[in-house]
C-alpha positions in Angstrom: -3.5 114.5 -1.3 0.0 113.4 -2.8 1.5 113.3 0.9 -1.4 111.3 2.3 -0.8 108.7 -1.0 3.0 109.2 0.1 2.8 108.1 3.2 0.2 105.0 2.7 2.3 103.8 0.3 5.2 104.4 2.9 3.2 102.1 5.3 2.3 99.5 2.6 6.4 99.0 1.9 7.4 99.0 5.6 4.5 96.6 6.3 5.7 94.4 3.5 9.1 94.2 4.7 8.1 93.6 7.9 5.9 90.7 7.1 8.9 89.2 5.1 11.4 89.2 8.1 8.6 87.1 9.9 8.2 84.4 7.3 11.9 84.1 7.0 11.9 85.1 3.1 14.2 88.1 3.6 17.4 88.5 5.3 18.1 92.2 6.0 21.4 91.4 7.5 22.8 89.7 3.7 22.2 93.2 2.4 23.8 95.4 4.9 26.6 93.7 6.8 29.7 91.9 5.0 30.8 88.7 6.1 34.2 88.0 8.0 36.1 88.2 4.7 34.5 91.5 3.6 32.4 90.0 0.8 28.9 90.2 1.0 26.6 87.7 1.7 24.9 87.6 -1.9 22.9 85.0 -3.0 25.1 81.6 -4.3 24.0 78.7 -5.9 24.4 75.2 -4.3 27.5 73.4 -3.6 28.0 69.5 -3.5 30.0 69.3 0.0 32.4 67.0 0.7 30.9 64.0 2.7 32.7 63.0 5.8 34.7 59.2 5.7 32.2 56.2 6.9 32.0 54.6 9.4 33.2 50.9 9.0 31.1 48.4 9.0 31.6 46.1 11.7 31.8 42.1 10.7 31.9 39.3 12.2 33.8 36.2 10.4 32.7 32.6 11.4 35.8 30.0 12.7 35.3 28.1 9.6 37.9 24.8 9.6 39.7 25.4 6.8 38.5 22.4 4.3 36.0 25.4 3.9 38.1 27.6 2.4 42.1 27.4 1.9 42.0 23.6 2.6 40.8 23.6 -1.2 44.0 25.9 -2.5 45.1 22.4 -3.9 48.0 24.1 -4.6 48.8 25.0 -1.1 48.3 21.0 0.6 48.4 21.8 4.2 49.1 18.0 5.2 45.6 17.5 7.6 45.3 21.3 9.1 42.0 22.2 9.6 42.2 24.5 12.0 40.6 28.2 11.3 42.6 30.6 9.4 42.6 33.7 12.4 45.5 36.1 10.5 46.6 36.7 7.1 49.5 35.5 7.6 48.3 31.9 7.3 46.4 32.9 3.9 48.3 31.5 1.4 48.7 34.2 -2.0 46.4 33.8 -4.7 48.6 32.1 -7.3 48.7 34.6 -10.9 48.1 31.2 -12.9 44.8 29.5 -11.9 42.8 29.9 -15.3 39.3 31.0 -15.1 39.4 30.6 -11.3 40.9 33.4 -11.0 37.8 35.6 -11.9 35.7 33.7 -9.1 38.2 34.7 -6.1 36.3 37.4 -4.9 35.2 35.1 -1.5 39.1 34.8 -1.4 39.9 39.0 -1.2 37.1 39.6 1.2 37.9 36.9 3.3 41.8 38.5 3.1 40.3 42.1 3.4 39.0 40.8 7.2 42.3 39.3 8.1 44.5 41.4 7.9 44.5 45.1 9.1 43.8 46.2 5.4 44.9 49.9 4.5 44.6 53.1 6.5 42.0 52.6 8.9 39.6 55.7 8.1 39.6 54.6 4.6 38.3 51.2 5.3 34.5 50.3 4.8 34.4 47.1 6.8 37.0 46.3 9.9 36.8 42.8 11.6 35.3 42.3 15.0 36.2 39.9 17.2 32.7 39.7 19.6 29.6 38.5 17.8 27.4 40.6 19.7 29.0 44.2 18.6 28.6 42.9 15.0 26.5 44.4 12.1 27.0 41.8 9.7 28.0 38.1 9.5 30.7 37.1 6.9 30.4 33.5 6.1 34.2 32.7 4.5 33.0 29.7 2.4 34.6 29.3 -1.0 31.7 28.3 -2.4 32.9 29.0 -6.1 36.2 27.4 -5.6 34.3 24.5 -3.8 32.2 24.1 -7.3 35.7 24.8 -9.2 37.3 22.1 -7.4 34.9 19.5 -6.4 32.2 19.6 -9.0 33.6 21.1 -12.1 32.0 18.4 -14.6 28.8 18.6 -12.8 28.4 14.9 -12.6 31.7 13.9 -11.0 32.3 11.8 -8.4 34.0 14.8 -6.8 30.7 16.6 -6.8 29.7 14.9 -3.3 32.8 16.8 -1.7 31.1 20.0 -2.8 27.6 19.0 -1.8 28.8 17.7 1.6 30.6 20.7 2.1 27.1 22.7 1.9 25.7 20.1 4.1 27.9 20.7 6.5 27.8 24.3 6.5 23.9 24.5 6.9 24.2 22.1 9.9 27.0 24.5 11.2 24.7 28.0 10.4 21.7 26.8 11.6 23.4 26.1 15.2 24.6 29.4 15.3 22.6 32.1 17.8 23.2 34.6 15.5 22.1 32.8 12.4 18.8 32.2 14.2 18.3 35.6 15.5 17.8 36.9 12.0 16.8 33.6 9.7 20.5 34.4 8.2 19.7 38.3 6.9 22.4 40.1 8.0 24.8 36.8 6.9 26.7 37.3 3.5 27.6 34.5 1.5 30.0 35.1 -1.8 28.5 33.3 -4.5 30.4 34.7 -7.9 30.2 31.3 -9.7 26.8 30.6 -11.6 26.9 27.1 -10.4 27.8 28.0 -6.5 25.9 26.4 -3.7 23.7 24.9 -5.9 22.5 21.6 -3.9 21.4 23.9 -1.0 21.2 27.2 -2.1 17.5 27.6 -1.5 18.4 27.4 2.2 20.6 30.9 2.5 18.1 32.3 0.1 17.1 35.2 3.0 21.1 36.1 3.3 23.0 38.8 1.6 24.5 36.7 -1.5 27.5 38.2 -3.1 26.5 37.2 -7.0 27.9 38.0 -10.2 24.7 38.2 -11.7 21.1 36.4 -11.7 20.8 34.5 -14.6 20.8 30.8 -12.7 18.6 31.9 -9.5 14.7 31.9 -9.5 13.2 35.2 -8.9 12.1 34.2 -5.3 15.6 33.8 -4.2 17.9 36.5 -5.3 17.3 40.3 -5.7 18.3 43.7 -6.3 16.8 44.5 -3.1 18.8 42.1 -0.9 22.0 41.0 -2.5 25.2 42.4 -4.5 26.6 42.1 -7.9 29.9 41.6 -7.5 32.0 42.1 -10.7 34.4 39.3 -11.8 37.8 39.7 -11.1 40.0 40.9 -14.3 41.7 37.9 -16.1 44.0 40.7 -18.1 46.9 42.6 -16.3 45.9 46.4 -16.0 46.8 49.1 -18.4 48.9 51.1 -16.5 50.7 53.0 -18.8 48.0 54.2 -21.0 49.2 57.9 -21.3 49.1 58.3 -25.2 48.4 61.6 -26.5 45.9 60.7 -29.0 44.2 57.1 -28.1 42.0 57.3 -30.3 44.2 57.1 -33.5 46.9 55.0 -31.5 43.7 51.8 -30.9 43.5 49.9 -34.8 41.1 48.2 -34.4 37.6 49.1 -33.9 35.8 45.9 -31.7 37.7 43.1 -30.2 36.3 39.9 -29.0 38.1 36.9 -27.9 36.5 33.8 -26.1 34.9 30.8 -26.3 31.7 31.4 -29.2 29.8 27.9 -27.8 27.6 29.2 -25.3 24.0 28.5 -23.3 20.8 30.5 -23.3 21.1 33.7 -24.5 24.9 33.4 -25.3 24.2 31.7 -28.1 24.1 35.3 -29.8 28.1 34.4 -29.8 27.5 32.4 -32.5 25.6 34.7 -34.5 27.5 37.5 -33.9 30.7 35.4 -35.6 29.1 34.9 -38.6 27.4 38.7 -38.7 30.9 40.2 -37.4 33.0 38.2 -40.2 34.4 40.0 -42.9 35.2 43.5 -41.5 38.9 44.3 -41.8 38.7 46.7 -38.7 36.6 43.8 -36.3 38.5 40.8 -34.4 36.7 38.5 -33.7 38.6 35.1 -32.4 37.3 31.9 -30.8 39.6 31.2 -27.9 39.8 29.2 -24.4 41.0 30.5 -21.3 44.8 29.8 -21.8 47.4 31.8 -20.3 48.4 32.2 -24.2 45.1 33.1 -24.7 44.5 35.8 -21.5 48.0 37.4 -22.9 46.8 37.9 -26.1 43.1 39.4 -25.3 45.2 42.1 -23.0 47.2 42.9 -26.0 43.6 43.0 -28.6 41.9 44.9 -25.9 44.8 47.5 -25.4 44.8 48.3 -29.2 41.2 47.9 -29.7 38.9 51.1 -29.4 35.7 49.4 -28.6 35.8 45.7 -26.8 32.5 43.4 -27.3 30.7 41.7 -24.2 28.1 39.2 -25.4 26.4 37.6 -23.0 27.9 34.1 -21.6 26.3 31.4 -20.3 24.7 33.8 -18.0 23.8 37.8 -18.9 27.7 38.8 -17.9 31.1 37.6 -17.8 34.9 38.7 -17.2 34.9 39.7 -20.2 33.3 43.2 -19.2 36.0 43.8 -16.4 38.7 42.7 -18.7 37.8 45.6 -21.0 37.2 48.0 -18.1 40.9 47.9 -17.0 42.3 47.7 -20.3 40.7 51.1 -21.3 38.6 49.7 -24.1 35.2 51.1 -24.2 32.8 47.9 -23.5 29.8 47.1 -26.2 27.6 45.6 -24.2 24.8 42.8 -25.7 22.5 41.3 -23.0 19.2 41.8 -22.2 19.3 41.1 -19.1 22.2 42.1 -17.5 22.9 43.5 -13.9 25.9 45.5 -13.0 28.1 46.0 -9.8 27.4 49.2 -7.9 24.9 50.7 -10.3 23.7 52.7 -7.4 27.0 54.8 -7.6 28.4 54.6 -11.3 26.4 55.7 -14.5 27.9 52.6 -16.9 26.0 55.2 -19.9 29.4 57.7 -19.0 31.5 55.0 -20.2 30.2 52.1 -22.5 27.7 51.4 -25.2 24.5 49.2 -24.8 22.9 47.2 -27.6 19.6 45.1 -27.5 20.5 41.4 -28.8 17.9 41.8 -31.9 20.1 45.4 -32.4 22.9 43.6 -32.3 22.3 40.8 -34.8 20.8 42.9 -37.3 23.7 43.0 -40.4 25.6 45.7 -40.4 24.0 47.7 -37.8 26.4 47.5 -34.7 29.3 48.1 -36.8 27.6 51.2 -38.4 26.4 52.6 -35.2 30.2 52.3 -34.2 32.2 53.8 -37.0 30.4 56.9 -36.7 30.6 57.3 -32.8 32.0 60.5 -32.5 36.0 60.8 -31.0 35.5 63.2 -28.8 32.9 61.1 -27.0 35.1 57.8 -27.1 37.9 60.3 -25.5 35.7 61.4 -23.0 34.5 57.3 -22.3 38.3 56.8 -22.4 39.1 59.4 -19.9 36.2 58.2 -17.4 37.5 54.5 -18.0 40.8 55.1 -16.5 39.1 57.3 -13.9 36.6 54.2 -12.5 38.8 51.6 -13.0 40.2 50.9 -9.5 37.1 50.4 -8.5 37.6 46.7 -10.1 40.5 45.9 -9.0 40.7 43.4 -5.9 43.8 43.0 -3.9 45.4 43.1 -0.7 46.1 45.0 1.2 42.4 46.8 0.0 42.5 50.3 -1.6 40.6 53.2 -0.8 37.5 52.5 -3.2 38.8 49.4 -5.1 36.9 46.7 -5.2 36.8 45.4 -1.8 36.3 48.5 -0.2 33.1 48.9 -3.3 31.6 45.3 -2.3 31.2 45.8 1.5 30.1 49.6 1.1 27.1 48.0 -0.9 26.5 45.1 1.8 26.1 48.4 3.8 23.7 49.5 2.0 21.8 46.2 2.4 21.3 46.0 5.7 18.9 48.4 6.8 16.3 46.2 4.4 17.9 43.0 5.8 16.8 45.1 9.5 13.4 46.0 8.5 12.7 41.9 7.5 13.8 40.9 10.6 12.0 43.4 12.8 8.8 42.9 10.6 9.2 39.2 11.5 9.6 39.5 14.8 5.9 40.7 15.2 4.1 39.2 12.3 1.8 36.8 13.6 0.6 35.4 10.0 2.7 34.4 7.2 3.7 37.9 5.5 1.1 39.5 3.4 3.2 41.1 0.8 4.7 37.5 -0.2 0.9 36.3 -0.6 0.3 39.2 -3.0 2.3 37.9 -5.5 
């Protein structure tokens, strides 16, 4: 009786096993034979692997004459040239003293970052092409925000038909272009940092990939998550290079530092509440200023000895101010509601700064409660991943392996396969597109 249980129960195992080898579930060899090395193939848990280099992107520039875009350096006169800049070497350097234009040059560094032959070439996320047809995306190098900067600065100036003309002019010259046509401007991308930029004729790029510092002066049915790119300003203050101290913490005085202009629009008017909420605390700067170079030198010195750096919202949701803090080390406080951050898609801004509400923020007392008792170790850790992201916000040339050049035209990458699926969509539609009448 106990053999014949004995061997059923032999024949149950066996069948078992056997019915696992089909299905794939067990591996008999992992438990038997050692791999090359001797060890045995035990279970492991998963690894992140190391992802192989991109491909560059491949992008076209557009012969733009060069009242476009260097023409209005006006501190580089070129005496009538307006021939197309074609290599870096006619790029004239961005001066170090420009003011507040400074934090609008980003059409200026990826304009540069085509030029010239950029850094090592595997490292590179966008290479220039010189045949239209093997393109993948269509840089458009107009200095829109310098063109507002220069031409239009006072909104109402006679100047401000220079910039309008200039957008004229640039529509006339898009719109005759093959490639413009072939995809309603899609896989185009068109820097646009400054609020004010294009703004006679911007509702006529609206389908393009707009390089934007943020949204807060474009309607809803023009500029998107989806389709476009927040670009982050570029840095006003010099970067901390040196910042090496062995306790940074206890080395940083002060505990917030804001320094800028406290008259704002819209929802920066919280600037003005926060200076009368913020006045009084013996560890909190907070200083009106304008954007002198007196002024710039001084916010890099408050933000290098400062442990936490505020970033109210401006006239729109951001401003340099963020960036400033980023490369100075200085953990950001961020107040805006509606604020929209470059390459969110890859950096968890929660590893590294502090978010308040606006009504949080103007509640007495609260902020500067909530940051007294913020633990060191976890302003150590901010610190540490601070100095860790910060090239990825710095722009220059030649471009870095993952600065902010190299960020921007990784995340135009990551556009186009939506900028694709619009154009292929409205190849065939027959009817005006049904999701757009759903809203």
């Amino acid at each position: 009786m106990y053999g014949k249980a004995i061997v059923s129960l032999a024949f149950i195992i066996l069948l078992l096993i056997s019915f696992s080898l089909f299905i794939g579930t067990v591996d008999i060899r992992s438990y038997f034979f050692a791999s090359p090395d001797g060890a045995h193939n035990l279970p492991c848990t998963p690894t992140h692997t190391q992802s192989s280099p991109s491909v560059p992107l491949k992008v076209y520039m557009y012969d733009l004459p060069r009242r476009f875009n260097i023409g209005m350096m006006q501190w580089k006169k070129g005496g009538g040239d307006d021939t197309p800049v074609r290599t870096v070497k006619e790029l004239p350097r961005w001066p170090v003293n420009v003011g507040v234009r400074k934090q609008h040059s980003v059409e200026y560094w990826l304009m540069a970052s085509l030029l010239g032959s950029g850094g090592e070439g595997e490292e590179r996320e966008a290479v220039r092409v010189l045949d239209p047809e093997i393109a993948e995306a269509y840089f458009v190098p107009f200095f829109s925000s310098l063109s507002f900067n220069t031409h239009g600065r006072n909104m109402t100036d006679p100047e401000t038909e220079k910039d309008r003309q200039l957008q004229v002019d640039l529509i006339d010259f898009l719109q005759r272009s093959k490639y413009w046509q072939r995809s309603g401007g899609r896989d185009h991308v068109i820097p646009m940092t400054h609020p004010n930029a294009f703004r006679f004729l911007r509702q006529l790029v609206n389908a393009s990939i707009l390089i934007v510092a943020d949204f807060g002066r474009y309607p809803k049915s023009m500029s998107t998550l989806s389709k476009d790119v927040v670009s982050p300003y570029v840095h006003n203050v010099d970067s901390f290079k040196d910042d090496d101290l062995l306790d940074p913490f206890e080395s940083r005085k002060t505990l917030l530092f804001f320094r800028g202009n406290t008259v704002r629009k819209d929802k920066g008017k919280v600037r003005a509440k926060l200076e009368k909420i913020l006045a009084g605390y013996d560890d909190v700067r907070y200083e009106r200023s304008s954007p002198t170079a007196e002024a710039i030198q001084a916010s890099t010195q408050g933000m290098r000895s400062s442990k936490f750096c505020l970033h109210p919202a401006g006239d729109t949701p951001s401003s340099c101010r963020l960036f400033d803090a980023i490369v100075s080390h200085c953990v950001p406080v961020i107040v805006s509601d509606l604020i929209e951050l470059p390459y969110e898609d890859e950096i968890d801004y929660s590893q590294f700064s502090i978010f308040f509400s606006i009504n949080e923020a103007i509640q007495p007392d609260y902020l500067v409660n909530q940051l007294r008792k913020f633990p060191k170790d976890r302003w150590i850790k901010m610190w540490r991943q601070l100095k860790e992201i910060s090239r990825h916000f710095e722009f220059q040339y030649p471009p870095m392996k993952e600065d902010a050049v190299n960020m921007l035209w990784r995340q135009v990458k990551h556009k186009l396969p939506g900028a694709q699926l619009a154009v292929h969509r409205n190849h065939r539609l027959k009817v005006p597109d049904w999701w757009q009448r759903r809203r």
